[in-house]
C-alpha positions as YAML, in Angstrom:
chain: A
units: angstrom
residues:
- id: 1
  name: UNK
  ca: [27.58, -33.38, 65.04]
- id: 2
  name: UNK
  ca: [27.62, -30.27, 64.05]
- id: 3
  name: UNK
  ca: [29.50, -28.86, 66.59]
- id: 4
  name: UNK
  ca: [31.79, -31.01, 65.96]
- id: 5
  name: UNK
  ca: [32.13, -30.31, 62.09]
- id: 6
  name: UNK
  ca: [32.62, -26.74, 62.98]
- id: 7
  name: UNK
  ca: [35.30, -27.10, 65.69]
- id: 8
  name: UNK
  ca: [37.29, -29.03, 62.82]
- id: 9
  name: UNK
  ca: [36.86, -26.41, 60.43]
- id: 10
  name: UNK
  ca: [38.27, -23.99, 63.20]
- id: 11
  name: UNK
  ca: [41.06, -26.10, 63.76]
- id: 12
  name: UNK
  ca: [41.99, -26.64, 60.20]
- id: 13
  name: UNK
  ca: [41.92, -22.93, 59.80]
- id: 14
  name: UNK
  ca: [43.76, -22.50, 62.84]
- id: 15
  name: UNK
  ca: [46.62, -24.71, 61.75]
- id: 16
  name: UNK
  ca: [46.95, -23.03, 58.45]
- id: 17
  name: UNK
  ca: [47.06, -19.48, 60.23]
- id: 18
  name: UNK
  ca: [50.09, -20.89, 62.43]
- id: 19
  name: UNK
  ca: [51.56, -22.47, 59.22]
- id: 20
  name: UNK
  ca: [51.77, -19.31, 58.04]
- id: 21
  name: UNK
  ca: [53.33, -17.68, 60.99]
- id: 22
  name: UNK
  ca: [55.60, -20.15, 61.42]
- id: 23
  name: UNK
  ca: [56.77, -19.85, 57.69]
- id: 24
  name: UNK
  ca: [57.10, -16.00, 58.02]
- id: 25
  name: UNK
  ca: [59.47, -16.67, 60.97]
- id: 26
  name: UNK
  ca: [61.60, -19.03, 59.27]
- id: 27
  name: UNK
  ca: [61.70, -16.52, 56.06]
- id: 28
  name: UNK
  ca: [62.85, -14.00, 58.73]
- id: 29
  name: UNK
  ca: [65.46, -16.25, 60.39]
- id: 30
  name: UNK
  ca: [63.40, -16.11, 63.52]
- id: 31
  name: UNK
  ca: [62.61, -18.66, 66.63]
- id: 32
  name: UNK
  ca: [59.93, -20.78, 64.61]
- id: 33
  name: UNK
  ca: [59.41, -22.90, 67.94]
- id: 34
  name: UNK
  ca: [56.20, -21.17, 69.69]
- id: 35
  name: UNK
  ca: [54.06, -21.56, 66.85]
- id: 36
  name: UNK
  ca: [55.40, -25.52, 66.06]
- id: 37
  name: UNK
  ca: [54.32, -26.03, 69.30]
- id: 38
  name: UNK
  ca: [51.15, -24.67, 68.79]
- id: 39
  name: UNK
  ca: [50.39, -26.38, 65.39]
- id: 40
  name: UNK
  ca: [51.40, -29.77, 67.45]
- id: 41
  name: UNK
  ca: [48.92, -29.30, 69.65]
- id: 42
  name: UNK
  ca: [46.56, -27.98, 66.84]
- id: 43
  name: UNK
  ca: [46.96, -31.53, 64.99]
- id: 44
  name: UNK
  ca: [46.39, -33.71, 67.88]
- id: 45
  name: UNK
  ca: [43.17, -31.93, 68.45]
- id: 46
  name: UNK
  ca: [42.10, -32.33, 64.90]
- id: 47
  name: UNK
  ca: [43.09, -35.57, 64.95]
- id: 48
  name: UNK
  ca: [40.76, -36.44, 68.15]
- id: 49
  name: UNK
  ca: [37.73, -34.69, 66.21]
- id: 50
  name: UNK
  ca: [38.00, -36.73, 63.44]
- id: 51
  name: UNK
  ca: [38.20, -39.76, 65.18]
- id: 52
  name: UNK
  ca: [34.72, -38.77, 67.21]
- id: 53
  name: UNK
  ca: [33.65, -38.09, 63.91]
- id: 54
  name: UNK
  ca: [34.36, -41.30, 62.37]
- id: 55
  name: UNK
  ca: [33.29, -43.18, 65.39]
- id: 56
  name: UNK
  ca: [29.49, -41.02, 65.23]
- id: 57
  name: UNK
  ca: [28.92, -41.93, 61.96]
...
């Protein structure tokens, strides 16, 4: 379990790192699409760890 809790915490950081990429892109009038992408991806992890979580408890 925790494993688990820790590879959520990762990914929540992880998300909010690409958030903030993404966001200093778009204030730059840049491509924005490599790190959507990633924060896609991010999410449906995050989304599968919680749901192992919920289903452990």
């Amino acid at each position: 379990m925790d494993a688990l809790n820790m590879n959520i915490a990762r990914t929540r950081r992880d998300i909010r790192h690409l958030a903030r990429q993404m966001q200093a892109r778009i204030d730059a009038d840049e491509d924005c699409t490599e790190p959507a992408q990633q924060i896609m991806r991010a999410q449906a992890d995050l989304r599968l760890y919680l749901e192992r979580r919920e289903r452990h408890l």
